[in-house]
C-alpha positions in Angstrom: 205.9 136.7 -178.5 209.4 136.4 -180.3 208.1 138.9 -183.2 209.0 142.4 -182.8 205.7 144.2 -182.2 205.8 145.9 -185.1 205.6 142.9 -187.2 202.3 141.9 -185.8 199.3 143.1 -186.1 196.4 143.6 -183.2 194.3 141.2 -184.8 197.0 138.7 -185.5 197.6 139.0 -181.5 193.4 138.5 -181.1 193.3 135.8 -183.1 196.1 134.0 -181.5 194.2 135.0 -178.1 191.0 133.5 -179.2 192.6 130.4 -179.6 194.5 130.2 -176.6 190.9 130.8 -174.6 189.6 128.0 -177.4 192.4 125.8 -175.9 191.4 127.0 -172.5 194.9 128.5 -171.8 193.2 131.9 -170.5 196.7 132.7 -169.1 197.9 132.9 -172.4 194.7 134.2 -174.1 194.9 137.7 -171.6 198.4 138.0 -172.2 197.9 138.1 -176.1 194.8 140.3 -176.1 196.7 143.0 -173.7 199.0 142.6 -176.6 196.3 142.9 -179.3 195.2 146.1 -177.0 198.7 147.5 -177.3 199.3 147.0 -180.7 195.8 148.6 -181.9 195.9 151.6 -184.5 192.5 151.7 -184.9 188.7 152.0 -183.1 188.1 148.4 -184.6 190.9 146.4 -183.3 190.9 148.2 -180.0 187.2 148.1 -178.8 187.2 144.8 -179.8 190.5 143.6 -178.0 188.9 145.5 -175.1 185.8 143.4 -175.0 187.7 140.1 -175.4 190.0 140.9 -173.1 187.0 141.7 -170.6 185.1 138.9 -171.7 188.2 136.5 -170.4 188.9 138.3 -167.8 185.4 137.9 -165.9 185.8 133.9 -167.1 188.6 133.5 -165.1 187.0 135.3 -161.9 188.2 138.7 -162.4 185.0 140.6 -162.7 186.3 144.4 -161.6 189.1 144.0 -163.7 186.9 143.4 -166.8 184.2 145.8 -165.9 187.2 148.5 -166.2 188.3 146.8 -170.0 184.1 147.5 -170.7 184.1 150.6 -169.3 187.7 151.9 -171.4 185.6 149.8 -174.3 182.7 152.2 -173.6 185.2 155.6 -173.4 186.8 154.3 -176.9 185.8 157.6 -178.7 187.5 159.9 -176.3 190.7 158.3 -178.0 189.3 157.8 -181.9 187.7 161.5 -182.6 186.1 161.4 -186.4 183.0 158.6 -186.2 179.4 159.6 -186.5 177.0 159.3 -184.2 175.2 156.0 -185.9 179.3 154.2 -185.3 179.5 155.5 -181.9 176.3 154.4 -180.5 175.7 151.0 -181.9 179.4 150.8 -181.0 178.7 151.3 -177.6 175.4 149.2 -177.8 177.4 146.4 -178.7 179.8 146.9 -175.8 176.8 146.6 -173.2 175.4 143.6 -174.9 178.8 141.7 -174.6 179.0 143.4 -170.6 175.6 141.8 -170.1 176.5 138.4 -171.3 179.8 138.5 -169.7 177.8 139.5 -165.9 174.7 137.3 -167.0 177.2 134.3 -167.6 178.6 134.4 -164.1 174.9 135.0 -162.4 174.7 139.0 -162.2 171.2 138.7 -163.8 170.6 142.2 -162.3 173.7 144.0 -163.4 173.1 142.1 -167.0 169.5 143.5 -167.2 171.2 147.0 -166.5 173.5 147.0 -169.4 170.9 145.2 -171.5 168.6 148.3 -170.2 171.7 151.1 -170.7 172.0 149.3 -175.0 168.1 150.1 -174.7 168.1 153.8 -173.8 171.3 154.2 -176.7 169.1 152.7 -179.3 166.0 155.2 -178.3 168.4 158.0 -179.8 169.1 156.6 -182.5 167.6 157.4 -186.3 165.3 154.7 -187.9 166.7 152.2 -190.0 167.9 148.9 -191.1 170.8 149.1 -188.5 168.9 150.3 -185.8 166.5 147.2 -186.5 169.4 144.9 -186.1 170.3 146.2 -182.9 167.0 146.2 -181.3 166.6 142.5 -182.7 170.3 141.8 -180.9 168.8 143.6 -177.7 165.6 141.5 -177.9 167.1 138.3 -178.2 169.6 139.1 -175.3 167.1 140.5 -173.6 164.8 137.3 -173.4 167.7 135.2 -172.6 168.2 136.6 -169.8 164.2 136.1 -169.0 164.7 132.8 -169.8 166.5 132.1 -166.6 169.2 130.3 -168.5 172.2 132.9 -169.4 175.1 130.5 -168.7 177.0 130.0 -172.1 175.2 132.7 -173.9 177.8 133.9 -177.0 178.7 137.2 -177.2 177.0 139.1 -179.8 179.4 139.8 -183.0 178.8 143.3 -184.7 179.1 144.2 -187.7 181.8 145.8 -188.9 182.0 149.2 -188.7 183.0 152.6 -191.3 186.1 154.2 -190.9 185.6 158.0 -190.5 186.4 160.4 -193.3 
């Protein structure tokens, strides 16, 4: 916190983040990733500082606020311009598969099915491939997680990373 923020990176602050939340120190975990969120340059380090930062926020019983970190998570292309459509859909497909877990593991079974439904209906427009496939397998096996009645503890899905536009 000492370190100018210049001298530290947005996934330097994540990291330290995902190991205050390790540690169970979510205090300290949300104030690093709203660092991690400030110091992002780039679509990578930001949607993903967005998600975690959701992701703790709803563990420590602040759902609406998180559901607004997904949401700006989901509108992260309105500030990056440049990524094709393949990067911005299975970006956002991976943003509602972390939303579900993070409503599914506090008992929103309904809201979770929605956003496992919404990563659905992205995939449908999507191009055939090999990283379709992977995302429809992710979807599946979120999905019947969820049908398995059990969804408490279920990790969040970690994507792949992702091109940088040219």
């Amino acid at each position: 916190k000492l370190l100018p923020r210049e001298q530290v990176s947005s996934a330097e602050y994540y990291s330290i983040a995902i190991a205050l939340q390790a540690s169970n120190n979510m205090g300290g975990a949300i104030d690093f990733l709203r660092l991690a969120i400030k110091n992002a340059d780039n679509m990578n380090d930001e949607v993903a500082s967005l998600r975690g930062h959701a992701d703790t926020l709803f563990l420590t019983g602040q759902q609406e606020e998180g559901r607004v970190e997904y949401q700006k998570a989901l509108g992260i292309f309105s500030k990056y311009k440049g990524y094709n459509d393949y990067t911005q859909k299975s970006t956002n497909v991976w943003t509602e598969l972390a939303w579900a877990i993070s409503e599914a593991n506090i008992g929103n079974l309904n809201l979770a099915n929605q956003h496992v439904t919404n990563a659905e209906s992205i995939i449908s427009t999507l191009f055939p491939g090999p990283g379709v496939e992977l995302l429809k397998k992710q979807t599946a096996q979120v999905k019947s997680m969820l049908a398995s009645g059990t969804p408490s503890g279920i990790p969040t899905p970690l994507p792949t990373p992702l091109p940088t536009p040219q």
